[in-house]
N, CA, C and O atoms as a MOPAC input file, in Angstrom:
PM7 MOZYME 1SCF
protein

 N     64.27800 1    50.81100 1  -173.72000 1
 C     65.55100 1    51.16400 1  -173.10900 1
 C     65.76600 1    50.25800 1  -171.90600 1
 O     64.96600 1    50.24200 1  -170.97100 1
 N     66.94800 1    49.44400 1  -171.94800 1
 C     67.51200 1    48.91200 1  -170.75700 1
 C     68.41600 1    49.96100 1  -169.96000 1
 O     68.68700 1    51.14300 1  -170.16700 1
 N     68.80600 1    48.96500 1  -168.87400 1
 C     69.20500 1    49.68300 1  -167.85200 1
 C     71.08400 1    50.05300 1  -167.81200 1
 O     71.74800 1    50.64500 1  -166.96000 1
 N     71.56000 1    49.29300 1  -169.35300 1
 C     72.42900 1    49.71200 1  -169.69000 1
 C     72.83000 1    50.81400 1  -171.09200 1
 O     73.90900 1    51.25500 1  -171.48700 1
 N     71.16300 1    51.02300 1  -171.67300 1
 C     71.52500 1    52.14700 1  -172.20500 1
 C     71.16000 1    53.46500 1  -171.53000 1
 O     71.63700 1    54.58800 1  -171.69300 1
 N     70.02900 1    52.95600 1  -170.59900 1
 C     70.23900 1    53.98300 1  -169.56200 1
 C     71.71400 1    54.95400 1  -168.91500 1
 O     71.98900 1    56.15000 1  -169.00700 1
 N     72.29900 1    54.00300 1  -168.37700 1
 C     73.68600 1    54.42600 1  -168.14800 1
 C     74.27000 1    55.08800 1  -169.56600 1
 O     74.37900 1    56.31300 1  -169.60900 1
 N     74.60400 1    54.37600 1  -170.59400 1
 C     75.12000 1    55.23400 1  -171.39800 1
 C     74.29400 1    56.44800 1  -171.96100 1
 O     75.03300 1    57.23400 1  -172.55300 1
 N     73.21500 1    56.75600 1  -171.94900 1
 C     72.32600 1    58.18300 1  -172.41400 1
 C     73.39100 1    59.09500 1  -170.79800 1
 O     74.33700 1    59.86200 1  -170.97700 1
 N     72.96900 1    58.77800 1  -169.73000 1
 C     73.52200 1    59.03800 1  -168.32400 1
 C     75.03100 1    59.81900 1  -168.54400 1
 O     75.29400 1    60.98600 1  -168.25400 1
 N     75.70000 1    59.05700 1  -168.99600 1
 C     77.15200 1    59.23500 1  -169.40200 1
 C     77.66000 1    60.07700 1  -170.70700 1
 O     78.76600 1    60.61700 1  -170.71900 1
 N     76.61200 1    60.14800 1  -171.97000 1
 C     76.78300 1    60.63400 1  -172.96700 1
 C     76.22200 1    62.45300 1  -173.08800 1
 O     76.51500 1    63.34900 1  -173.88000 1
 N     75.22000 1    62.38700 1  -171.76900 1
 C     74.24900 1    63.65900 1  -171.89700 1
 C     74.88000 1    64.02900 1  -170.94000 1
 O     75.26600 1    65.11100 1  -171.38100 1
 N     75.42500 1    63.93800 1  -169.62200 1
 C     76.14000 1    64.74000 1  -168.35600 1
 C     77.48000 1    64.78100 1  -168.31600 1
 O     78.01100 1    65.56100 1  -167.52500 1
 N     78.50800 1    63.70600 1  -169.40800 1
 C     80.52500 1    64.05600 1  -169.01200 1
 C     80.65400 1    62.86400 1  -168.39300 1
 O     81.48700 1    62.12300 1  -168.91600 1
 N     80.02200 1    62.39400 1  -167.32700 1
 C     80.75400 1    61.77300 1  -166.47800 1
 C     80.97100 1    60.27300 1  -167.05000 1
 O     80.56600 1    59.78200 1  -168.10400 1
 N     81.87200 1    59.61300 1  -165.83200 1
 C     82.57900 1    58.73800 1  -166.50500 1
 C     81.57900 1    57.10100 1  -166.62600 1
 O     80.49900 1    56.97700 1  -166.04800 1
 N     81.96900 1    56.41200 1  -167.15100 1
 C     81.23800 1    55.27000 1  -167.04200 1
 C     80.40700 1    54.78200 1  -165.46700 1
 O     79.24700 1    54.72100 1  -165.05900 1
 N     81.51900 1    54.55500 1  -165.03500 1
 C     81.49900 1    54.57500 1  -163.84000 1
 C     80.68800 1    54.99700 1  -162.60400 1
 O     80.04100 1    54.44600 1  -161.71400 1
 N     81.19100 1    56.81000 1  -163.14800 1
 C     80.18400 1    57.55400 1  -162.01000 1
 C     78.77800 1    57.42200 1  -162.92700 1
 O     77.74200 1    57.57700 1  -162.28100 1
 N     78.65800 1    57.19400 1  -164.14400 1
 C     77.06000 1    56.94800 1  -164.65100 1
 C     76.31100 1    55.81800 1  -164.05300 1
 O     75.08300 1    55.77600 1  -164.12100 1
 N     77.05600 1    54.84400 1  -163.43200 1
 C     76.81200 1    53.19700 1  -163.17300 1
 C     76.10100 1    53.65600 1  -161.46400 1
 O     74.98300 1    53.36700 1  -161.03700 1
 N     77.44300 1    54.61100 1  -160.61300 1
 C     76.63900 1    54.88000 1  -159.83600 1
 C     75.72100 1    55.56400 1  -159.37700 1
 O     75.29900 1    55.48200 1  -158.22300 1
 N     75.16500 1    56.59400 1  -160.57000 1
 C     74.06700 1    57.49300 1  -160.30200 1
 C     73.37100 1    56.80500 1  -160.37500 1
 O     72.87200 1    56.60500 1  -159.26700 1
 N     72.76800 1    55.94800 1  -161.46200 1
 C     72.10600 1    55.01500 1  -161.80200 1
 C     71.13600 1    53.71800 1  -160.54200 1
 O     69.98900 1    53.51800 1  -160.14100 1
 N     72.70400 1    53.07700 1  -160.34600 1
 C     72.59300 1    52.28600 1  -159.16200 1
 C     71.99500 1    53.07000 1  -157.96500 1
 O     71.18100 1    52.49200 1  -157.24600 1
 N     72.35900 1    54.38100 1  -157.70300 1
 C     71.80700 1    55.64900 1  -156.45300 1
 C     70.55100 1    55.39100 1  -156.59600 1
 O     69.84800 1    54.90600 1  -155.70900 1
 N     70.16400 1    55.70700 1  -157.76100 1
 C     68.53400 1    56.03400 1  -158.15200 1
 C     67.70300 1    54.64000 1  -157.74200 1
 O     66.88300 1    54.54900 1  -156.82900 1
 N     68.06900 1    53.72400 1  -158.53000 1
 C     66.80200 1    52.25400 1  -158.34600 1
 C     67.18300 1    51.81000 1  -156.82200 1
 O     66.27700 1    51.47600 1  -156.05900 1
 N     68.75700 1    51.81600 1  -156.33100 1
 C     68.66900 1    51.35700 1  -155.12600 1
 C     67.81500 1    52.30100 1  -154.08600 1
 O     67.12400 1    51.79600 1  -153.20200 1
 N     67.91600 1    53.57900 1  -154.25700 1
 C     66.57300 1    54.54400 1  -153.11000 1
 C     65.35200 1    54.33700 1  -153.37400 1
 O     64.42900 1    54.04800 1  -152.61300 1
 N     65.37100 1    54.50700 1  -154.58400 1
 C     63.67100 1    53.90500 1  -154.77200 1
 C     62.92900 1    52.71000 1  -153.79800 1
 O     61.86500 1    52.66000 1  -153.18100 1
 N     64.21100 1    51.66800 1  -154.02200 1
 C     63.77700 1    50.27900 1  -153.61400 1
 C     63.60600 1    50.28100 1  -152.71400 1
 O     62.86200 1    49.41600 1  -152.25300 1
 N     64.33600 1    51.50300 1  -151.68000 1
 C     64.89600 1    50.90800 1  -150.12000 1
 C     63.56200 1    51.83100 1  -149.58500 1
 O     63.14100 1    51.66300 1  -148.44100 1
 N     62.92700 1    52.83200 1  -150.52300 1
 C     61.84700 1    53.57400 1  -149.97900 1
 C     60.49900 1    52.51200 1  -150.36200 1
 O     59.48600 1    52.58600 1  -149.66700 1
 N     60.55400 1    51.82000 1  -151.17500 1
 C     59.27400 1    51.10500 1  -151.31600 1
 C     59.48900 1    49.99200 1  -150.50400 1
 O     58.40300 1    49.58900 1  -150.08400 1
 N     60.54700 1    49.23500 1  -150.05100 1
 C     60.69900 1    48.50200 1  -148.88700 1
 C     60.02800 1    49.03400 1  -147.68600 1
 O     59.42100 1    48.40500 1  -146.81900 1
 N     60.26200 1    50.41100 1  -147.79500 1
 C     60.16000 1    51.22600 1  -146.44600 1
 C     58.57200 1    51.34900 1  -146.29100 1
 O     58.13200 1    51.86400 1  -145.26300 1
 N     57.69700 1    50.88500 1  -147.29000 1
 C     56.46700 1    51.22400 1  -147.29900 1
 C     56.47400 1    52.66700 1  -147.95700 1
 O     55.33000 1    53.12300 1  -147.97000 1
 N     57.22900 1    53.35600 1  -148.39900 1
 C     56.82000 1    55.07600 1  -148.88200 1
 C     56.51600 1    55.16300 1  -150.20600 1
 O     56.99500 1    54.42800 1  -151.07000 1
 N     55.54200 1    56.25500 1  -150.43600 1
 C     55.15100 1    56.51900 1  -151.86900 1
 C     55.52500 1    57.21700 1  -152.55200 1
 O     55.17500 1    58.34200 1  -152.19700 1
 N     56.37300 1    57.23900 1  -153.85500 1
 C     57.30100 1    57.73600 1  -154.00000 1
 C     56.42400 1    58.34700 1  -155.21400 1
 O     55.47300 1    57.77800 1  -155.75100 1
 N     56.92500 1    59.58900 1  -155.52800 1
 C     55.91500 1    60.28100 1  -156.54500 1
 C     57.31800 1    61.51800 1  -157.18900 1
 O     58.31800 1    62.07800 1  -156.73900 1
 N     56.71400 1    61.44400 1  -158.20800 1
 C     57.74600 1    62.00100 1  -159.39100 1
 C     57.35100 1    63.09800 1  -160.24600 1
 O     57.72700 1    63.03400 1  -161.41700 1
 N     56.60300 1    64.17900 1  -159.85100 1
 C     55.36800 1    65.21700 1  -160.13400 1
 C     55.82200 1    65.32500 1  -161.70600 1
 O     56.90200 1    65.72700 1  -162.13800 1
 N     54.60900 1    64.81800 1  -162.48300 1
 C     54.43500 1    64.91600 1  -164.02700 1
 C     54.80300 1    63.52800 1  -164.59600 1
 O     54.39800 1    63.12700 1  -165.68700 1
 N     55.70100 1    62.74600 1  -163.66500 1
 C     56.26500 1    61.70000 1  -164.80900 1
 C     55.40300 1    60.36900 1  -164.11900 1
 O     54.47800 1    59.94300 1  -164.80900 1
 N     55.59700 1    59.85100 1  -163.10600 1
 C     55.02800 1    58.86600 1  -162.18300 1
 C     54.66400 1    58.89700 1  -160.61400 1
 O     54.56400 1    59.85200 1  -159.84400 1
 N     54.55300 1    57.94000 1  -160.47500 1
 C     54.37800 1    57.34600 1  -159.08200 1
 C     54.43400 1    56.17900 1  -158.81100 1
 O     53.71000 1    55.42800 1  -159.46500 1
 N     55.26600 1    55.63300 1  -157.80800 1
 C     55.48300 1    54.10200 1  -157.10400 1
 C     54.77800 1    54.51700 1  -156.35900 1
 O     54.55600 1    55.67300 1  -155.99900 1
 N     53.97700 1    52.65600 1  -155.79500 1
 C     53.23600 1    52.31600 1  -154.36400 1
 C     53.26900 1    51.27300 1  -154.50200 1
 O     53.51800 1    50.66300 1  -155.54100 1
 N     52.85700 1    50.59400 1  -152.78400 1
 C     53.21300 1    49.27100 1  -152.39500 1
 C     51.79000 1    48.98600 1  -152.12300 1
 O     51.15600 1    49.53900 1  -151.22400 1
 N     51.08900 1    47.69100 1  -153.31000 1
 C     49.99800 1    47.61600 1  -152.84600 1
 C     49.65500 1    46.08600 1  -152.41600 1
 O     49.75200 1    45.12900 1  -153.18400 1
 N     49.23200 1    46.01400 1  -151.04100 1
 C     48.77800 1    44.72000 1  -150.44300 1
 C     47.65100 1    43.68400 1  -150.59700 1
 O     46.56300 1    44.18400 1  -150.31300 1
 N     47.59500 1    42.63500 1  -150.89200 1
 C     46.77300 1    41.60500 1  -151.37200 1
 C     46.66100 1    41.11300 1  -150.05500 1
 O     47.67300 1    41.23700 1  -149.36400 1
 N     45.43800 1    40.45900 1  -149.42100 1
 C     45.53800 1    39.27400 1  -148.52600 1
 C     45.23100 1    38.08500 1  -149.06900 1
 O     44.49600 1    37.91400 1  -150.04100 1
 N     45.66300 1    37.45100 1  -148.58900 1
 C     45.72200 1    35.73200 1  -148.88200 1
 C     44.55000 1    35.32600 1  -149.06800 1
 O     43.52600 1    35.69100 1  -148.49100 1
 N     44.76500 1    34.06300 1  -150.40900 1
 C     43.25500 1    33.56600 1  -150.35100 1
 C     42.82300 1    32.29200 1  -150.94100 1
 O     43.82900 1    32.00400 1  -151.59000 1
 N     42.09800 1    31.46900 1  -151.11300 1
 C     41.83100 1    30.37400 1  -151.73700 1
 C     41.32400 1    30.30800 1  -153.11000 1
 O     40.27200 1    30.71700 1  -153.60200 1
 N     42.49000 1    29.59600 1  -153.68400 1
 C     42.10500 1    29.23500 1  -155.66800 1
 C     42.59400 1    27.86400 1  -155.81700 1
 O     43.33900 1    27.10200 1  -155.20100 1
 N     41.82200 1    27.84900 1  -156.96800 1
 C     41.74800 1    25.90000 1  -157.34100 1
 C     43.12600 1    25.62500 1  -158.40000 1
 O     43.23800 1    26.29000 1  -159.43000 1
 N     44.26300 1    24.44800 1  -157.97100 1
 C     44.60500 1    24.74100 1  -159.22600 1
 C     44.09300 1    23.92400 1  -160.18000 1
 O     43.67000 1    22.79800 1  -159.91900 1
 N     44.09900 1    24.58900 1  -161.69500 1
 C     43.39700 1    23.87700 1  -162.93500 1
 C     43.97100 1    22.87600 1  -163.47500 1
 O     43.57200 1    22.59300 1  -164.60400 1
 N     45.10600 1    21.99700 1  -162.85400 1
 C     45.65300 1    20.87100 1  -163.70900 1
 C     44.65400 1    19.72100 1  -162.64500 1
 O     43.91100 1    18.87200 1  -163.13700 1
 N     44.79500 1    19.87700 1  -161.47600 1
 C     44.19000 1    18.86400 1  -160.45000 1
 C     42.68400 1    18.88500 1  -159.76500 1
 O     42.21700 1    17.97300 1  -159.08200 1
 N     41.93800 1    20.29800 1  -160.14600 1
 C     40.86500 1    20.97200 1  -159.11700 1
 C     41.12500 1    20.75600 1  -157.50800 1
 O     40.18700 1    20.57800 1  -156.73100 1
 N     42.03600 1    20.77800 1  -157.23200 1
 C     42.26100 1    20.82000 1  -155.99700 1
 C     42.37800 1    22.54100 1  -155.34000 1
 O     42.80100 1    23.43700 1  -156.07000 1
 N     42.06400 1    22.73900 1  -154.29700 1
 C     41.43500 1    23.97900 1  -153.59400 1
 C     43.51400 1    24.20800 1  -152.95000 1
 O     44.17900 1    23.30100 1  -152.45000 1
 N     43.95800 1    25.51900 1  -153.19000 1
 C     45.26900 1    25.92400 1  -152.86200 1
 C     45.36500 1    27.23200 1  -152.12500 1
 O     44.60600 1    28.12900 1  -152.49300 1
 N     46.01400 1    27.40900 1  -151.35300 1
 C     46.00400 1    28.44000 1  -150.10300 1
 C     47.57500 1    29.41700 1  -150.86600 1
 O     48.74300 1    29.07900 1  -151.06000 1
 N     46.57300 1    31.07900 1  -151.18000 1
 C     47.57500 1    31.80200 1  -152.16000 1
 C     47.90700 1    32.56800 1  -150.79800 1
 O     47.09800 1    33.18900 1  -150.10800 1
 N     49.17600 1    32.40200 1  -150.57700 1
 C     49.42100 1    33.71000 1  -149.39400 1
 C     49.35400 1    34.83600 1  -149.71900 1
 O     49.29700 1    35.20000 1  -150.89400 1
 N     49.34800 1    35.81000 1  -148.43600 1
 C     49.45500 1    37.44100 1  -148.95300 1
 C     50.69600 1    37.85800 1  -149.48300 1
 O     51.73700 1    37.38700 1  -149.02600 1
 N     50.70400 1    38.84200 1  -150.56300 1
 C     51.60800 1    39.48600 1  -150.93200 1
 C     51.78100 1    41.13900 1  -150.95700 1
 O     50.86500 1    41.87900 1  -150.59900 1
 N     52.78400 1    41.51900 1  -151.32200 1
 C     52.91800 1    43.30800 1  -151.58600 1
 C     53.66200 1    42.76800 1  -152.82500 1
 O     54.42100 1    41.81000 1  -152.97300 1
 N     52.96600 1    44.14500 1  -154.05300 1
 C     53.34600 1    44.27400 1  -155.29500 1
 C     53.58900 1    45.54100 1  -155.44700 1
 O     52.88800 1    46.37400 1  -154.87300 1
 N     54.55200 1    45.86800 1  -156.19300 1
 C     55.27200 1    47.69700 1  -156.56000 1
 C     54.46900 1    47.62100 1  -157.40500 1
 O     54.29100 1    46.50200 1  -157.88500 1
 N     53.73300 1    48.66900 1  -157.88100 1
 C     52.63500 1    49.40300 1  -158.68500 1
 C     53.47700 1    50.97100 1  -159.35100 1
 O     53.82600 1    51.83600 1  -158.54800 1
 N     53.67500 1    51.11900 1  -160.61800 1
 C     53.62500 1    52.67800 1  -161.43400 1
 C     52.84100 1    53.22300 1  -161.32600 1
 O     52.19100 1    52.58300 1  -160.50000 1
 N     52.45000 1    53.83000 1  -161.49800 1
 C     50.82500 1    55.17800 1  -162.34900 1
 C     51.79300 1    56.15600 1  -162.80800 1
 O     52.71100 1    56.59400 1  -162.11400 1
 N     51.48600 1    56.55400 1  -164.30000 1
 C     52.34700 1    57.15900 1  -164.97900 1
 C     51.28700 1    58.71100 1  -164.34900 1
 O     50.11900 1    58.61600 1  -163.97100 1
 N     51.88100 1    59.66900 1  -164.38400 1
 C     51.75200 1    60.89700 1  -164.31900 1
 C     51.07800 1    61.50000 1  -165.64100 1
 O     51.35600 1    61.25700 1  -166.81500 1
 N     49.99600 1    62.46000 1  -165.04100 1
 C     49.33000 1    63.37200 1  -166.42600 1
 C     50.26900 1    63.94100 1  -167.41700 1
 O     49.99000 1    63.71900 1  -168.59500 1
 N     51.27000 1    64.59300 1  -167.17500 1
 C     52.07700 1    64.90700 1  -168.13000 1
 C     52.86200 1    63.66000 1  -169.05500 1
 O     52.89100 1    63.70800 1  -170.28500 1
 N     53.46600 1    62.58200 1  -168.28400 1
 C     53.37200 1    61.79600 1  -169.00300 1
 C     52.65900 1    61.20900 1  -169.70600 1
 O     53.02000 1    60.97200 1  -170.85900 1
 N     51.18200 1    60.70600 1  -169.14100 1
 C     50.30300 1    59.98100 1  -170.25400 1
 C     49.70100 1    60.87500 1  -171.44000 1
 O     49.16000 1    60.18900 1  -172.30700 1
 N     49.66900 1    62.61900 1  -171.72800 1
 C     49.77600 1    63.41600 1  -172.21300 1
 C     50.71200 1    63.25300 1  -173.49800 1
 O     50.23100 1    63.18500 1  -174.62900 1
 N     51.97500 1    63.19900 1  -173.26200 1
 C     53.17000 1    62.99000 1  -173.62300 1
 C     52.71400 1    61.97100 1  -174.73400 1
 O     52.34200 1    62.06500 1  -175.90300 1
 N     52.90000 1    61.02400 1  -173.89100 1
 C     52.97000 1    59.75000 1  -174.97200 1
 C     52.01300 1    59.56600 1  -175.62200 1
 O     52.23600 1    58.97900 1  -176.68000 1
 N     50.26600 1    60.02700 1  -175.27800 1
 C     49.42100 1    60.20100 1  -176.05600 1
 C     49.49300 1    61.03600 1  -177.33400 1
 O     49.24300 1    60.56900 1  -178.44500 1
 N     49.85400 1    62.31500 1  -177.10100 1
 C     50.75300 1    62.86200 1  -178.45900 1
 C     51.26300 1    62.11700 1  -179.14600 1
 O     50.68800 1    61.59500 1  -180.10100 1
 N     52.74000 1    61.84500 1  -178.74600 1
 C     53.12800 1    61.31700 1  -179.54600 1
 C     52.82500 1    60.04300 1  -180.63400 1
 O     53.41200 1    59.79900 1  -181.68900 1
 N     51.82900 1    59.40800 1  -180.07000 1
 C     50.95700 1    57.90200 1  -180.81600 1
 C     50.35300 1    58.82300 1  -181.65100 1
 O     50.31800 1    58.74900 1  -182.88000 1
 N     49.81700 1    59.80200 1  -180.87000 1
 C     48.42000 1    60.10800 1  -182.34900 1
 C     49.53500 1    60.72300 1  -183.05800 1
 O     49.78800 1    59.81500 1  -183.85000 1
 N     50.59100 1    61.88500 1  -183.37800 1
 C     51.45700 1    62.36700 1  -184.45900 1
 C     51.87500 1    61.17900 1  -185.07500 1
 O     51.93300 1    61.14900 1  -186.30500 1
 N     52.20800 1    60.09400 1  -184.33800 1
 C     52.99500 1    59.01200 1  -185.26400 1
 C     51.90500 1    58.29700 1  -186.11100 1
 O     52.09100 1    58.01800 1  -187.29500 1
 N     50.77900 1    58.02000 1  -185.45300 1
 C     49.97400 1    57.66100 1  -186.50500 1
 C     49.20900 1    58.65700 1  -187.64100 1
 O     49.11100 1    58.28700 1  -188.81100 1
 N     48.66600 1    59.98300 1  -187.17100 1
 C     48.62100 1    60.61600 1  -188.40900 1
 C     49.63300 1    61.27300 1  -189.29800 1
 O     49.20700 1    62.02800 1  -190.17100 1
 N     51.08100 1    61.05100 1  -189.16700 1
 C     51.81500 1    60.81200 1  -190.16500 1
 C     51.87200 1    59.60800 1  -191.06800 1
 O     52.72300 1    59.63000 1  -191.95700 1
 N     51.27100 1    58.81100 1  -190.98800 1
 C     51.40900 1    57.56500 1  -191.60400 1
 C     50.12200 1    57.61700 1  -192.79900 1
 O     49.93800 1    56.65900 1  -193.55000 1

């Protein structure tokens, strides 16, 4: 699922109009973002969890030249799906495969 059938499930399951589906939508990933900007851990009881996790900088070779390269630090957004979710979808793999 993209983030434009998102909107239309959004629009088809609640009435509302294209539109107001575009901006619930947009509501949702833009708070998320502005809370993982914010450094906060955003947790979704049963389904997930966002976090902002920090690397420090460090030295790797690159492999076309062996020359020694200075990797700066970064922050990366991280999921962890929730027990009920990985539950979920574990079901569902094993039903789909022992139907087969």
């Amino acid at each position: 699922m993209n983030k434009l059938e998102l909107i239309q499930t959004v629009k088809d399951k609640t009435g509302l109009s294209k539109q107001e589906a575009i901006d619930l939508v947009r509501l949702f990933f833009d708070s998320l973002t502005d809370a993982m900007i914010n450094g906060e851990r955003i947790e979704i009881r049963g389904f997930c969890s966002f976090f902002k996790k920090e690397y420090a900088g460090y030295i790797d070779r690159n492999p076309k030249t062996g020359e020694n390269v200075s990797v700066p630090a970064k922050r990366l957004p991280f999921f962890k799906p929730g027990k009920e979710l990985r539950e979920r979808v574990d079901y569902q793999t094993d039903a789909t495969n022992r139907a087969k």
